[in-house]
N, C-alpha and C positions, 0 to 999 in steps of 0.2 A: 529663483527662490532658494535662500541660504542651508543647510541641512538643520540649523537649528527650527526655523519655519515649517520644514517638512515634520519633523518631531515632536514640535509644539501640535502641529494638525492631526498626527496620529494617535496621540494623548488626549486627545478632544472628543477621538469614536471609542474611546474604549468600553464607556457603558450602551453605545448602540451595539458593537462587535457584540458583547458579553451577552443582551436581549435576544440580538434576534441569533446566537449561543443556541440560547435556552430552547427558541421556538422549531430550530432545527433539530435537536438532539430528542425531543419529546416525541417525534414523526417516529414511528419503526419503520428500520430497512436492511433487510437482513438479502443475502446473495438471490438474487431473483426474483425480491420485493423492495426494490428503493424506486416503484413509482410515484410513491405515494411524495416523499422525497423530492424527487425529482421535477414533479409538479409544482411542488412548493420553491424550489429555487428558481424555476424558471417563473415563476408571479414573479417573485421580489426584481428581477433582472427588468420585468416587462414591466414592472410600477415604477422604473425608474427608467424608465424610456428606451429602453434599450427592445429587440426584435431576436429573442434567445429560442432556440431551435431544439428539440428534443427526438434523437432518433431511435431508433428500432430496439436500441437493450436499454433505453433511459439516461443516457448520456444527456447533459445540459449545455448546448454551447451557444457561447454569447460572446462578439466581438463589437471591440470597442475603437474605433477608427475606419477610415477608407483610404489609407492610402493603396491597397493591395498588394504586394511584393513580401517581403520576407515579414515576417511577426513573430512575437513572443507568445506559447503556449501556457496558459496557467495549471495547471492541474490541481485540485482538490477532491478527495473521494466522498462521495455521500453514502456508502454502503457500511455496514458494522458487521462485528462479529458475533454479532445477539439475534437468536433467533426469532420466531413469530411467539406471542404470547408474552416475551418478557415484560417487566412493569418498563416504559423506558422516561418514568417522573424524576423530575430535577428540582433541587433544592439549592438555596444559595445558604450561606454559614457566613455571614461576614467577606471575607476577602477570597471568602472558594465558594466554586461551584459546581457541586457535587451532581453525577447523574451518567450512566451507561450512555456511550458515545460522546459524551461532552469535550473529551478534546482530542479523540481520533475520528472521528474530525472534523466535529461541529463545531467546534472555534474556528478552524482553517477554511472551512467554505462561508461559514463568515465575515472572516476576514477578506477574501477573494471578495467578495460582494461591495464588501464596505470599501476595499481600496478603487473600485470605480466610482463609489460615492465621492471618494477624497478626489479623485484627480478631477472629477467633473466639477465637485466646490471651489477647488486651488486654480481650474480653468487651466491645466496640463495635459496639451497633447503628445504622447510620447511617441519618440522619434521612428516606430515604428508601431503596425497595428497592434495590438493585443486580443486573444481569442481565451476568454474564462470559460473552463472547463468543467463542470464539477461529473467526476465519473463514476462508476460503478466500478465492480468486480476487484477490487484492490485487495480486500480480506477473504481470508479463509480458502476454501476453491476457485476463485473469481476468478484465478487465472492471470488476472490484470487485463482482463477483457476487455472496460474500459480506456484502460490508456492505450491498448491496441490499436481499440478503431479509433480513437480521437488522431493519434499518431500516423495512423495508417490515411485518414479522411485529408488533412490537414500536408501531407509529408512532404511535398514539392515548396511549402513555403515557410515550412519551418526555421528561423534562425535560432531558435534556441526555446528549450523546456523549462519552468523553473515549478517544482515540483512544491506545495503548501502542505506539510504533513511532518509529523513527527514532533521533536522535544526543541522547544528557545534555545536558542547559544550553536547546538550542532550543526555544520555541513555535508551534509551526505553527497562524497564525489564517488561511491562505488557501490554497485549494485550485486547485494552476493543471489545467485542464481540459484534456483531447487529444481528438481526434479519430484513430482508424487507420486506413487504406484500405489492401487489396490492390488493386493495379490492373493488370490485365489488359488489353494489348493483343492482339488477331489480326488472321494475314492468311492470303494465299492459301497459303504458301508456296511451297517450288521449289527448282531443284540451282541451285547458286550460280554458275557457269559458264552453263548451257544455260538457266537460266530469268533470267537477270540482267536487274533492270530491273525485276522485282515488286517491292513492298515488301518489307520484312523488319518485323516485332513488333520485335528488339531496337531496329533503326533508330528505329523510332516511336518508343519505350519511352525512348532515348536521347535524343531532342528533348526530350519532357516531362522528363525528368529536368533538362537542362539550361536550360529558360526557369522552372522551378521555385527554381531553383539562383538565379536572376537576380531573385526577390523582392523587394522590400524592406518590413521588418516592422517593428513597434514596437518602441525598446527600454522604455516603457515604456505598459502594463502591458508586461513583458517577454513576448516573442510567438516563437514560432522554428517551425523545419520539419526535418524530417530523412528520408531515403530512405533505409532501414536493411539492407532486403536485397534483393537481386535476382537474378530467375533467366531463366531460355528458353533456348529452341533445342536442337536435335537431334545434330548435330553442326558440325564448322569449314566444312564445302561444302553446307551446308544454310542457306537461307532462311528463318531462325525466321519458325516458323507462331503462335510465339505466346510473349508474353513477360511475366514480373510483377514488382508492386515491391510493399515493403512502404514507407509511407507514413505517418510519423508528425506530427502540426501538435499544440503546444501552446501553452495562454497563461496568464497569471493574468486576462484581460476575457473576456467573454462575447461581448462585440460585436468584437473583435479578433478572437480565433479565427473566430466564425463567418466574416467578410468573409473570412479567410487562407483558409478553407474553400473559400468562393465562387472564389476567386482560381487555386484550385489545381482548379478542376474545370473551370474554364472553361479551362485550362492543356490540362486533360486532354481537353476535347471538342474544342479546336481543332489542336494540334499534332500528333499523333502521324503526320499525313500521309496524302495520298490511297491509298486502298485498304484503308485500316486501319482497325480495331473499335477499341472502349475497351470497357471493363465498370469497376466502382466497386462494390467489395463493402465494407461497412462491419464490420471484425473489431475493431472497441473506440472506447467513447465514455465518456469522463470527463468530469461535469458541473465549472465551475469556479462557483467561491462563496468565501466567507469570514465576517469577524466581523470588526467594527471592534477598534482595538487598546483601545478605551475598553469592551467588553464583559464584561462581569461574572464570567462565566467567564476568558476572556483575562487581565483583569488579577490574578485570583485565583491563576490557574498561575503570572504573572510574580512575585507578591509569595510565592508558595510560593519558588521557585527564588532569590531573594534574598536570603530568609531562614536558606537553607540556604549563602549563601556565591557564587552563580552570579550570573552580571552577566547574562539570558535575552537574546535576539534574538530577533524576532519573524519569522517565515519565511514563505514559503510555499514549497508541496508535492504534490507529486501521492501521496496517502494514502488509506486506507479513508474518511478525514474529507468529504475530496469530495463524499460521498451527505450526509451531514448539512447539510452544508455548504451544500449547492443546495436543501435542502427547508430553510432556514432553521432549523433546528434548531441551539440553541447546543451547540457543539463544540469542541475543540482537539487536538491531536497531542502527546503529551512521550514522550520516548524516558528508558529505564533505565540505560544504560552508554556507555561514552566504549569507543570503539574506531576500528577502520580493517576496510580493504578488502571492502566492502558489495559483492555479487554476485561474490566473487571467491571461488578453492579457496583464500585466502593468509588469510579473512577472521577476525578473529581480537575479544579485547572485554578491559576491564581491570577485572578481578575487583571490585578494592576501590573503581570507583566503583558499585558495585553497591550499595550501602549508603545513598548520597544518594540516589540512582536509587529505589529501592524506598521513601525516605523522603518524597521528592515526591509520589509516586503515592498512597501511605497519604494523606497531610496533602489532597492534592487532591481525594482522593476524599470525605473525610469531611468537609469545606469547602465541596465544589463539593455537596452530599448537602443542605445546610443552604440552601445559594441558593435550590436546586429546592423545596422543603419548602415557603419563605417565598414562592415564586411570584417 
């Protein structure tokens, strides 16, 4: 079948993709609530004959073939950054579709969906199996739990990851890696008048924030820090007994981060001030990795996206890819649809690049299917 056929066919689902869009992203699923989710993908996989598996954290996997031996891993996340309670109602505008998760990443596990509908209508076996994944844990704390265990369940047959997530046009060949600490200061505490002169948690907690602040980091690999939330204390006449930060360090090096790591603990053991604890709870660790831009998969995505009219950029990302990414497993990341405000309730996607977006991922998969095949 010619690439114009495969193109004409992916232009053909773009108002199913965009539907069953909607029907997904209106589901809440927030880090330790995407079964609801997960239920729902795994029907749509079982109404189209397929036998999709759901295991212990809500991972959905469904594979498409018998031949056994090496196969393509799909990955799509179904987890959001929106917690329990949100409104998570979708509205269409014409050529957008407005709605919390709508294209991180509820166009992309639709697309994953709809691209076994296309191969099963076009009657294309690709040259190796295929395992559609849709995971959890990608956002916020998740750790990337999900691609863990899929990567971890799956690892002796893997030939290759191709990650469904992110912005149309980009190729993500590199995974920038974090580290996240809660850190914990205590002290004695005491009334802020009558015991003055103890330490205070926030006082400490405020030093380290501040010789933290005074880093300086690589811009390249590009290395950064961020203190994202902070809490303590009792009340305005009280002596915090005790105080915490959330603590985020990321980079695209291996050896960067880690030193930035080193840098920010020795921060942490020395500053906070006489009479005062630390503690270092490790709440998320994203391996960093990648793929050269000369990698087989890599330039395969970039000459799909070209062919189809897109000039690609080669990126990196903090993605489900990561896991692959650090076990040396070849991977990449392409996103389905051109949109705006990613983690936002304003977050919205445009219908009709839905079309190229699904055209990629078809051409990619059954491409990237023949790599693996040939070793």
């Amino acid at each position: 079948m010619s690439r114009d056929q495969l193109r004409e066919a992916a232009h053909g689902k773009v108002d199913a993709v965009a539907e069953l869009a909607t029907r997904i992203s209106v589901i809440p699923s927030w880090g330790g609530g995407e079964h609801e989710r997960a239920a729902f993908v795994a029907q749509q996989f079982r109404d189209r004959g397929y036998a999709p598996e759901i295991d212990e954290i809500q991972n959905v996997y469904t594979r498409r073939g018998k031949r056994g031996g090496k196969a393509i891993m799909l990955l799509a996340h179904t987890d959001t950054v929106f917690p329990a309670g949100i409104d998570m109602s979708v509205r269409r505008e014409g050529d957008r579709i407005y709605g919390p998760s709508i294209g991180d990443n509820s166009v992309n596990v639709s697309a994953m969906i709809n691209l076994f509908d296309l191969l099963d209508e076009l009657k294309i076996e690709t040259a190796v199996d295929l395992i559609a994944t849709a995971n959890v844990g990608e956002e916020g704390l998740g750790n990337l739990r999900g691609a863990r265990a899929a990567v971890e369940r799956y690892r002796d047959q893997l030939g290759a990851v191709i990650v469904i997530d992110g912005r149309q046009g980009d190729v993500l060949n590199q995974g920038v890696g974090s580290k996240r600490w809660r850190l914990t200061v205590t002290g004695p505490g005491g009334h802020s008048f009558g015991a003055f002169g103890l330490p205070s948690a926030i006082h400490g907690l405020g030093r380290i924030i501040a010789a933290i602040a005074d880093l300086t980091v690589p811009s390249e690999p590009k290395t950064t820090y961020n203190v994202g939330i902070i809490d303590g204390g009792t009340s305005i006449n009280t002596i915090a007994p005790s105080a915490s930060a959330l603590i985020d360090m990321r980079s695209v090096g291996v050896a960067e981060l880690d030193a930035l790591a080193d840098q920010v603990k020795t921060i942490i053991e020395t500053r906070a001030g006489e009479g005062l604890e630390t503690h270092i709870e490790v709440v998320g660790e994203r391996p960093a990795g990648g793929r050269e831009p000369n990698d087989p998969l890599i330039q395969k995505a970039i000459e799909v996206l070209r062919d189809l009219g897109f000039s690609p950029e080669l990126r990196a990302g903090s993605t489900d890819a990561n896991i692959p990414f650090s076990q040396n497993i070849p991977a990449v990341c392409v996103g389905v649809a051109t949109g705006e405000g990613a983690h936002t309730i304003h977050e919205y996607i445009e219908v009709p690049s839905i079309g190229d977006g699904l055209a990629q991922v078809l051409r990619l998969v059954i491409e990237a299917s023949e790599l693996v095949a040939q070793g």
